[in-house]
N, C-alpha and C positions, 0 to 999 in steps of 0.2 A: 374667648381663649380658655384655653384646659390647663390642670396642674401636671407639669413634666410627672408625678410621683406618684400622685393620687387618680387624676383623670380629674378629678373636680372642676367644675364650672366657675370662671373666675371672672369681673370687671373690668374690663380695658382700664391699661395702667393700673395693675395691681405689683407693689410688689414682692406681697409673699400670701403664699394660698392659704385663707381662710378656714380650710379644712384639718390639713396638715403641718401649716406652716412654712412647707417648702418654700426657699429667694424662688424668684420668677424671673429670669435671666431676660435679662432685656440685649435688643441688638447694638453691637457694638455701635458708637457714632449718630444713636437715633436718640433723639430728646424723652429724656421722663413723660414717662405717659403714653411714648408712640406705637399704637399695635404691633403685633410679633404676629408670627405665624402658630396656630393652634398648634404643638405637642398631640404625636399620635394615642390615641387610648390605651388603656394600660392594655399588653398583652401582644401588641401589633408592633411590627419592624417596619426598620424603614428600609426604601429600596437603596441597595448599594451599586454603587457607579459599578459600570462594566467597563471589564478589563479586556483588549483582546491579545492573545497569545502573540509574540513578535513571529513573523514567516519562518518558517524551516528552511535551511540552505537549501541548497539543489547540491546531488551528488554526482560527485564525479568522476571521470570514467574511471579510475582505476579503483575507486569504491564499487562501481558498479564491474570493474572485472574480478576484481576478489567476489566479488557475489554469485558470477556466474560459474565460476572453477567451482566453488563448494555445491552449485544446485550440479552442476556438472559427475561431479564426484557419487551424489546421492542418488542421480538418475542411473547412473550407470550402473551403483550397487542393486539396485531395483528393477530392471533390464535384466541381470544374470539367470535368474528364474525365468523370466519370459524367454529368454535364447532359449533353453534348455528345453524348456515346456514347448513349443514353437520345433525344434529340432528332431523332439521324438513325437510332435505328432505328424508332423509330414514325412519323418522318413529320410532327409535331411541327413542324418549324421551316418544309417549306414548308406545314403547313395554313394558320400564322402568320400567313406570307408572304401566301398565299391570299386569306387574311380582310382583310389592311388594303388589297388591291390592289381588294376587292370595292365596291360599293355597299351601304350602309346596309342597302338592303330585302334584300340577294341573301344578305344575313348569315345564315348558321347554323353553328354551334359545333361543328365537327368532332369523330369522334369521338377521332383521331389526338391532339388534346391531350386529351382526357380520360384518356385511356390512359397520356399522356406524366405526366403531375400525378398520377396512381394509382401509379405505377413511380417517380415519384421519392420521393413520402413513404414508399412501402418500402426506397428504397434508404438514404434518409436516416435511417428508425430500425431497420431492421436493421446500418447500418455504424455508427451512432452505439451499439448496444448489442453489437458484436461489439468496436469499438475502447475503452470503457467495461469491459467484462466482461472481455475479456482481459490488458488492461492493469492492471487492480486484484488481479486474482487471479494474475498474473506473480512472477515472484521482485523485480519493482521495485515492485507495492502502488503504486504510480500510474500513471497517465498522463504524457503526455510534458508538457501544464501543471503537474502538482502536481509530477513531478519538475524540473523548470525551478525550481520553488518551494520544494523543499526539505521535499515534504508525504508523505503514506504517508495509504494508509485499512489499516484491520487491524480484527477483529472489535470485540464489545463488552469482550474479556479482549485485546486488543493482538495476537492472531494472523493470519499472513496469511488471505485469503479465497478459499476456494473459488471455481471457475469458476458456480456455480449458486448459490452466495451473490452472487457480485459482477453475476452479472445480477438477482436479487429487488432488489437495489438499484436499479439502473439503472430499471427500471421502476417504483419506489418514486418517482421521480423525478416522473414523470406526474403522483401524485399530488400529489408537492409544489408543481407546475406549475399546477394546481387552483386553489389558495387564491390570496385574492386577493392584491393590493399585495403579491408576491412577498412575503408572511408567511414561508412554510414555506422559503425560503430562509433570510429574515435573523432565524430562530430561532438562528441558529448564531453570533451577536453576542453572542446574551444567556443562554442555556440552559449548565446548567454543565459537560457536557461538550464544548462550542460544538458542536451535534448542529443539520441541519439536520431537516427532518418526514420525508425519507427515511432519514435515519439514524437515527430513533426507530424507523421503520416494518422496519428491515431491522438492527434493532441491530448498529451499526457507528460507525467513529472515524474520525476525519482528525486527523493528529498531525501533529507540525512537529519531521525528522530534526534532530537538534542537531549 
């Protein structure tokens, strides 16, 4: 056995170090004289128990629709410049122009907006699933709503998501979009991990950071 103080080499049943003088703490309820366990050398820790963190809630849906209004809000501000840009490069704004300056009869539907309305619902769910996908699978595991909100999404076992996990969701989406009287949303009020139908569909969690 070693001296707790010094590291010094000691004599089973010693009890006080030789070197130092250090007591030599013997275990509670063990008779004079009965070996201990050697004290680490001087300089070295010991290992300490681990802890683990208690689970994060699951959040719920109306956490998770204040989250979606704010990402709501910010796509849109961000969208303004792409109308605009999108409008004057197709032509778009004066076909518009064009058509209400026209007559009834001389009316025909340019092609210029069609092209405009084609370019924007791609712009819209390709940046709506690049700002979704990158942001969940981020080292922040939300968006800039759910973090305003205090939320995280992380797998079905609480791990962050993959960039091609956090888009099968995003597009799991669509489906939930489906159902009627926004069901496959407000499954996430009552279902017991508050899971909305894409979070079944892409097994995934939306937790609430404590």
């Amino acid at each position: 056995m070693f001296c707790s103080r010094c590291g010094a080499t000691l004599p089973e049943g010693s009890a006080f170090c030789t070197n130092c003088g250090t007591p030599v703490p013997q275990h509670p309820g063990s008779p004079p004289g009965a070996p201990i366990a050697a004290p680490l050398p001087q300089g070295a820790y010991a290992a300490q128990p681990m802890f683990l963190a208690p689970p994060l809630p699951y959040a719920g849906f109306w956490l998770r629709f204040a989250a979606y209004l704010i990402d709501g809000v910010i796509m849109g501000i961000c969208f303004i410049p792409v109308i605009a840009i999108l409008a004057l490069a197709t032509g778009a704004g004066a076909a518009l122009s064009h058509i209400q300056n026209s007559p009834p009869e001389d009316f025909v539907f340019p092609a210029a907006v069609i092209m405009f309305v084609l370019l924007l619902i791609v712009a819209i769910i390709g940046g709506a699933w690049l700002y979704y996908a990158l942001m969940e699978s981020s080292t922040w595991q939300a968006t800039l709503g759910k973090r305003a909100i205090g939320l995280m999404v992380t797998d079905i076992e609480g791990k962050r998501l993959t960039f091609g996990h956090a888009t099968g969701r995003y597009f799991a989406k669509m489906i939930t979009g489906m159902v009627p009287l926004a069901i496959g949303y407000i499954m996430a009020g009552f279902t017991q991990k508050k899971q909305a139908l894409h979070d079944f569909i892409a097994a995934t969690l939306v937790l609430k950071r404590m």
